[in-house]
C-alpha positions in Angstrom: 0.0 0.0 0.0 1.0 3.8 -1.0 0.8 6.1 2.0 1.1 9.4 0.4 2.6 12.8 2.6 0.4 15.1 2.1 2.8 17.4 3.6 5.3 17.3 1.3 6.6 20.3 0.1 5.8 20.5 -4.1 7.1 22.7 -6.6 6.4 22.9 -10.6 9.7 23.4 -12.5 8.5 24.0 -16.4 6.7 20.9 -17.2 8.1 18.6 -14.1 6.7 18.5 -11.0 9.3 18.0 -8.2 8.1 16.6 -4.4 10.2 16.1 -1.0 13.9 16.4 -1.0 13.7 17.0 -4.7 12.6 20.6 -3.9 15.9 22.6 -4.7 16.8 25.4 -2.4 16.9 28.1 -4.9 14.9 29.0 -7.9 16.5 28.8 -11.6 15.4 32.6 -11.6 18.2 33.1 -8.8 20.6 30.8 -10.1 20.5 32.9 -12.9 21.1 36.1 -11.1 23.4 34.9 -9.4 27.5 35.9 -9.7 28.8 32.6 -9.4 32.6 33.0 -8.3 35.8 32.5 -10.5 34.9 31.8 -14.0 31.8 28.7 -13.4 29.7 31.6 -15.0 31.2 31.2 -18.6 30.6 27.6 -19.0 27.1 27.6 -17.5 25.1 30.8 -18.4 25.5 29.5 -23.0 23.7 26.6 -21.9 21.0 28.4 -19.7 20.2 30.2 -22.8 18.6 26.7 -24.3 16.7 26.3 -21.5 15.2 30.0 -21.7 15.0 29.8 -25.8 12.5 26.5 -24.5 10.8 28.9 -22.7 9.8 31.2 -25.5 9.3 28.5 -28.2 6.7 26.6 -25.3 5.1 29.7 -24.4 4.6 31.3 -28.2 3.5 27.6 -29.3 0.8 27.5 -26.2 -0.7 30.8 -26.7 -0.3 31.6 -30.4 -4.1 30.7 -31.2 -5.7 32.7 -28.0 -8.4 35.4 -28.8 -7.8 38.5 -27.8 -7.3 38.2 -24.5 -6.8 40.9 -21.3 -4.6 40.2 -18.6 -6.2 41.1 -15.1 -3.1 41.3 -12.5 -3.9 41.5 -8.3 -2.9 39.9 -4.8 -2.4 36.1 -4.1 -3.2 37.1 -1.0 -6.9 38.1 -1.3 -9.3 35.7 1.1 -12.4 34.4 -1.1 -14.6 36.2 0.6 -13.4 39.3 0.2 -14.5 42.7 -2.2 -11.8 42.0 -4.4 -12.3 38.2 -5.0 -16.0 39.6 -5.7 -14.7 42.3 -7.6 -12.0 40.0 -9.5 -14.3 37.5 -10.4 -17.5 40.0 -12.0 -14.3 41.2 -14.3 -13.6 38.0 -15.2 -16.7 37.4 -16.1 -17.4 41.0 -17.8 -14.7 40.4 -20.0 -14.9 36.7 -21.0 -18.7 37.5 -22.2 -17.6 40.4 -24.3 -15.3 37.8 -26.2 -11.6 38.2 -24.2 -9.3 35.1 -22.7 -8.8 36.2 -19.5 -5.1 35.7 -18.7 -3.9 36.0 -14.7 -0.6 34.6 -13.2 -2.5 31.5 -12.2 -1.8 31.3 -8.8 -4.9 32.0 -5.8 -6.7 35.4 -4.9 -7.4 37.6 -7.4 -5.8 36.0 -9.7 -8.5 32.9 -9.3 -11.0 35.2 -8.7 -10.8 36.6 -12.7 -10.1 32.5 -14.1 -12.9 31.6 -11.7 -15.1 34.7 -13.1 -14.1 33.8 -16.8 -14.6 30.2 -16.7 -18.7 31.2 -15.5 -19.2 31.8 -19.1 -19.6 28.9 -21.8 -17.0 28.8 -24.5 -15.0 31.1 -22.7 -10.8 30.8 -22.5 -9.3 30.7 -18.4 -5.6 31.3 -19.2 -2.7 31.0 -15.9 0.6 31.8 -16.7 2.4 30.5 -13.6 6.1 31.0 -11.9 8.7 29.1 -10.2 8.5 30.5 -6.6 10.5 29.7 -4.1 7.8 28.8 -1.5 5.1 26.7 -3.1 1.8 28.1 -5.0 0.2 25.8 -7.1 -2.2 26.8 -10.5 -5.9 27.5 -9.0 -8.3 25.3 -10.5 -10.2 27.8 -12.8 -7.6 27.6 -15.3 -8.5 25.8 -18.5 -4.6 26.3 -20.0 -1.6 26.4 -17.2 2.2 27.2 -18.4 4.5 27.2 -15.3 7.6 29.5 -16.2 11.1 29.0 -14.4 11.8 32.5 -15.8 10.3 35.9 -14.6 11.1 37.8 -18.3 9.8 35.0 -20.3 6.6 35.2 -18.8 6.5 39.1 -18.5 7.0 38.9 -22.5 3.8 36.4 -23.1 2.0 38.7 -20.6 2.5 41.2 -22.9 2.5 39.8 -26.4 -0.7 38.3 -26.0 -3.1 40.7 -24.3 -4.7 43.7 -26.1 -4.5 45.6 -22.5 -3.9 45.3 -18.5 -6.5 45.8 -15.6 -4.5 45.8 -12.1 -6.7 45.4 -9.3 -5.3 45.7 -5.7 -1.8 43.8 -4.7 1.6 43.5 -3.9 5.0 43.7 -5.0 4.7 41.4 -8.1 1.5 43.8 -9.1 2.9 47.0 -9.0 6.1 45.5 -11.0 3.5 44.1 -13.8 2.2 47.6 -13.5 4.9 50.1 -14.1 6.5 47.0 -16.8 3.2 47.7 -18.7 3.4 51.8 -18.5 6.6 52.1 -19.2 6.3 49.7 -22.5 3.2 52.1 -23.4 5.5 55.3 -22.5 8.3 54.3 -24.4 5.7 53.2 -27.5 7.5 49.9 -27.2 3.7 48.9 -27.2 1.0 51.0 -28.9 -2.9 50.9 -28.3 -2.1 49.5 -24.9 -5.2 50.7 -22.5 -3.7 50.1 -18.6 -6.6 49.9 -16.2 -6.7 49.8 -12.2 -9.6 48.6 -10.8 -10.2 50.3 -7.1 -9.9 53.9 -6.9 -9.5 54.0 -3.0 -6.8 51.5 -3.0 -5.1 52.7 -6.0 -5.8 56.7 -4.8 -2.4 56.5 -2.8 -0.9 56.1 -5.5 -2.2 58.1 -8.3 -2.2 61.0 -5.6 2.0 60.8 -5.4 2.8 60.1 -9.1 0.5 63.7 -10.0 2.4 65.4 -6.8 5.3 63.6 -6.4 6.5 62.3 -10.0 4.7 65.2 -12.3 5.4 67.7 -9.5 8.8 67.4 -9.9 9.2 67.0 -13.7 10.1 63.1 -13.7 7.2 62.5 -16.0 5.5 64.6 -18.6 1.7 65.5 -18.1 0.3 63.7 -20.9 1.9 60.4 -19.1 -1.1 60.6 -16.7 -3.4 59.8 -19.8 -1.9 56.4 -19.8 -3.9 55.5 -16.4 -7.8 54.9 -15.8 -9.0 54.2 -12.4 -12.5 52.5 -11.9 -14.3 50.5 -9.6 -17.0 49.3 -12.1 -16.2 46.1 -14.3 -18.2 47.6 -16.9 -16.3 50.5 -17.3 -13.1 48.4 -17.5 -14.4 46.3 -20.4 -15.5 49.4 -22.2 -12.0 51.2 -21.8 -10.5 47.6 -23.6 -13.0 47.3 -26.2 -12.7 51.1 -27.3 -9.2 50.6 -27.7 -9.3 47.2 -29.6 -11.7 49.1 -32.1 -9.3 52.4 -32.0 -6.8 50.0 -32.8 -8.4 47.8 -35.8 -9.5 51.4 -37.3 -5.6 52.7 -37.6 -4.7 49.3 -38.3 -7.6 49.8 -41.6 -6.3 53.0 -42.3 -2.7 51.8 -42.6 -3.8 49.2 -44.7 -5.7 51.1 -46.7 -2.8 53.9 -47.5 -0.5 51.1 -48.3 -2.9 49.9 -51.1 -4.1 46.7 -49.3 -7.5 46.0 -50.0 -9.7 44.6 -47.2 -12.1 41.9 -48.3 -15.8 42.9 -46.8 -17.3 40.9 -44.9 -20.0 38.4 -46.4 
């Protein structure tokens, strides 16, 4: 007979799944980091690149046939029965009946609250785009497809390459680096048509109060930079602001097409 530990500490690494004593004490993202000391670096960082060049060819495979899809960001940390979850999963919802993949990190909180949300509607697309943590947090089950990532910048790139725009509700450390990631991308027109959308105006208020005082106050950003953030509390209005830019978007796209001589076939 099996006797199974259910106490065992677990941990996804890419496609494996390591238990026990297996568990290494570090993460590949802090291996990489890492200054390794007299020359060990040379011989090992060629053949990380492999591993990470797996990375972006499993990732771009996974995702390449999504719809248009919106990645909603928030706390691991939010309890179930809280105004975010509620708030996190009526977005997940809102979006995934208006057509959209709904793409989160995968892990619990709000994160589950928008896969949860999107997976309410029939023929909708629960996306989770995991990490390799150093303390254990498995994919929630509202995710219909789950990619586990040793590598923060390869899944920061899929965040971004396949969503049509970002809605933050509130969190943490890993939310607010998704956040400024996304506005600075928009700022620097690495990305264009990018809408960025925070969800809770009295937990993001803080915030938006110091970058107008603080970071406009002082000249660190330009005015018009404050254009690239809409705060709501309705999941309504965050839809909206996505879908207005998706059809801004397709229209220049038309235009551009249109100057360079391309005809568009009409629709039958």
């Amino acid at each position: 007979m099996i006797h199974m530990e259910h106490n065992r500490r677990e941990r996804r690494q890419g496609q494996a799944v390591v238990r026990g004593n297996l568990v290494p004490s570090s993460t590949h993202d802090q291996r990489l980091l890492a200054r390794q000391g007299s020359s060990d670096w040379v011989h090992m960082d060629p053949w990380r690149v492999l591993r990470i060049q797996a990375e972006f060819v499993e990732g771009f495979g996974q995702l390449a046939e999504l719809p248009q899809a919106v990645t909603v960001f928030g706390s691991a940390r939010t309890p179930e029965n809280s105004a975010d979850y509620e708030m996190g999963q009526a977005l997940g919802r809102r979006l995934a009946e208006s057509g959209y993949a709904v793409i989160t990190g995968g892990g619990p909180g709000v994160m589950e609250a928008a896969n949860r949300g999107a997976r309410d509607v029939d023929g909708a697309v629960s996306v989770g785009l995991g990490i390799e943590l150093p303390f254990e947090q498995s994919m929630n089950d509202y995710v219909d497809l789950g990619i586990e990532f040793r590598y923060f910048f390869v899944r920061k790139t899929m965040f971004v390459k396949y969503s049509c725009g970002f809605i933050a509700l509130p969190g943490g450390f890993g939310t607010l680096d998704e956040l400024f990631e996304a506005l600075t991308l928009v700022q620097t027109h690495k990305v264009t048509s990018f809408p960025v959308v925070l969800m809770g105006s009295q937990f993001w208020g803080g915030l938006l109060d110091w970058i107008k005082d603080t970071l406009l106050g002082t000249g660190k950003i330009a005015a018009q930079d404050l254009d690239l953030i809409t705060v709501t509390d309705d999941p309504d209005e965050a839809v909206r602001i996505i879908a207005d830019a998706d059809r801004a978007r397709s229209h220049q796209r038309g235009q551009e097409l249109e100057a360079a001589g391309v005809q568009i076939a009409e629709p039958q």
